[in-house]
N, C-alpha and C positions, 0 to 999 in steps of 0.2 A: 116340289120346289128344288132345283137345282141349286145346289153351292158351285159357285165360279173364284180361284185365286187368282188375281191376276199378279204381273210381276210388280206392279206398285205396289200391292195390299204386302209383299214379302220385302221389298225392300224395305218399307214405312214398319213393318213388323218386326224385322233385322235391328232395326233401328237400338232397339228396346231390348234385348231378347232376354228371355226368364235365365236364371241359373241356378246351379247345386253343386256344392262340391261335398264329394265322399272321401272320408280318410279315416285309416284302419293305421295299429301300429301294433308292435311288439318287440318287446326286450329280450334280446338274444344274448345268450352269455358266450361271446366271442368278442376279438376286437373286430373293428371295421375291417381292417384289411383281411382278416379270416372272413368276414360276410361275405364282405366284397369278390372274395377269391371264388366262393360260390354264384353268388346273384348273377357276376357277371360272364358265367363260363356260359353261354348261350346256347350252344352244343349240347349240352348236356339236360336241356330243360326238359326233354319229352321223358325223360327216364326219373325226375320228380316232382315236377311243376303242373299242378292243376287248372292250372289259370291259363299261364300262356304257354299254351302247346306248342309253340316254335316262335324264334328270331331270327331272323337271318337280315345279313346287311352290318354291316361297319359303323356303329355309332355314334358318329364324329357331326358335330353341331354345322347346320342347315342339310346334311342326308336322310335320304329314304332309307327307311327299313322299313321290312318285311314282318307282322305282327300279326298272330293265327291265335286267338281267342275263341271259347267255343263258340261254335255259330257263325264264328264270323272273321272274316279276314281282311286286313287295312294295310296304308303304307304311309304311315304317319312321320314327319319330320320332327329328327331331332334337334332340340332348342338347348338341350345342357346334357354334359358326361364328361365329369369329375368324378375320376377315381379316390374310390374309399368313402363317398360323398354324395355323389349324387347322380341320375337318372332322370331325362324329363323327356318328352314328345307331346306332341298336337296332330291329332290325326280331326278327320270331315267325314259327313255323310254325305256325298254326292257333291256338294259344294260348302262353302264356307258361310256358316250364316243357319244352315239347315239343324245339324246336330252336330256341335265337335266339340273334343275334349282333350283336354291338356292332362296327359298323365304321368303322376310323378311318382321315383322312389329315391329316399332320402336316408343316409346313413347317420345318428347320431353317434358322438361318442360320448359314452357314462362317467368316463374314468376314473370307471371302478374294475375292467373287463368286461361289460357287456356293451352292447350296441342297442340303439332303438331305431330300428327299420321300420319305418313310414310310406305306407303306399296309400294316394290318391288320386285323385283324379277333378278338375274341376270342368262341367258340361255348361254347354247353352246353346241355343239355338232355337230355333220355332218348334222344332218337332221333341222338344224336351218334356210337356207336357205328357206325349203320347209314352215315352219312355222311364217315366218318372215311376211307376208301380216294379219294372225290371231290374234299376240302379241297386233299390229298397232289396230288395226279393234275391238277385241273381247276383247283382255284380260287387256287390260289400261283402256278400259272403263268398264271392269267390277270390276277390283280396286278402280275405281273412283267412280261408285254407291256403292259397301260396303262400301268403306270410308262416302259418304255423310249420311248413311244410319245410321252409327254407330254413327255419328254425332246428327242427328235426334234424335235418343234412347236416349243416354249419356244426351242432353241436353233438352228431354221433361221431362215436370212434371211428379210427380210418376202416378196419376192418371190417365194421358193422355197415357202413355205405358203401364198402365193396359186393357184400353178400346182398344187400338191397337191391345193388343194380345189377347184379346177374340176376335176382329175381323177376325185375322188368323187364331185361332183355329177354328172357325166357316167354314172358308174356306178351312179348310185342312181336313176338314169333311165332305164336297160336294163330 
C-alpha cells in the first residue's frame, strides 16, 4: 500500500502543528555585560563553542544569519538582540509549517554578580514527531555543553583563555 501526502493533508496538518520547547540554563558568576562581552563575540565561537560552530551575519532584527550547528547549517531570521539581554532567531526546514524553531538566549541579572543564561529553543511543525528522539538525545545536551563552556570562558582568568586558545588554534592547524 502506498502512503500519498498531498498538499491539503499539510496544510489541514499545519493547521494544528505538535510542539516542544527545550531550555537549559546556568548561573554564571559574572555580570551580563561580562557574559554578554563573550556570547556575543561571534568570531571567536570555533575556538570554544561546541554547539554553534560559526555565526556569521550582523544580528539586527528581521536579518539573515548564517548558523553552522553540527550537521547542519541554516539562515534563520533574527526576531530580537538586546544587548546584555537577549538573543532570539527563527530558522525552517525547507519551508515554514515543516519543522521550525525559534531559538533563544537570554541574559538574567542575579544582582548578586552572577548572571543566569538561558538557552532554548521552541519547535513545531509536521515533521517534529520524526525529530522528537534527536531534541531529547543531541540538542539539550548540546545547549547544555555551550552553556557550561561559556561558563568556563566568561569566568577564567584573562591569562588562562589566552593559553586555551593557542591551544585550539594549534589544534585547528593539525
Amino acid at each position: 500500500m502506498k502512503t500519498t501526502i498531498t498538499a491539503a493533508t499539510l496544510v489541514a496538518l499545519s493547521a494544528n502543528p505538535s510542539a516542544k520547547n527545550i531550555e537549559t540554563s546556568i548561573v554564571i558568576n559574572a555580570s551580563p555585560e561580562q557574559v554578554w562581552a563573550v556570547f556575543s563575540n561571534f568570531n571567536e565561537y570555533p575556538l570554544w563553542n561546541p554547539f554553534v560552530k560559526s555565526f556569521k551575519g550582523i544580528p539586527k532584527v528581521g536579518q539573515k544569519i548564517e548558523v553552522d550547528l553540527p550537521g547542519m547549517k541554516f539562515k534563520p531570521v533574527v526576531l530580537a538582540y538586546n544587548i546584555n539581554r537577549e538573543l532570539r532567531w527563527k530558522g525552517k526546514f525547507l519551508f515554514k509549517g515543516l519543522f521550525d524553531g525559534e531559538h533563544y538566549f537570554k541574559l538574567i541579572d542575579n544582582e548578586n554578580g552572577t548572571t543566569t543564561f538561558i538557552q532554548g529553543e521552541y519547535f513545531n511543525g509536521l515533521l517534529l514527531p520524526l525529530f522528537n528522539n534527536m531534541l531529547q538525545n543531541k540538542t539539550k545536551p548540546g545547549f547544555e555543553d555551550m552553556n557550561e563552556k561559556l561558563k568556563i570562558r566568561v569566568e577564567q582568568p584573562l591569562g588562562q583563555t589566552q593559553q586555551h586558545e593557542q591551544s585550539n588554534w594549534n589544534q585547528l592547524e593539525k
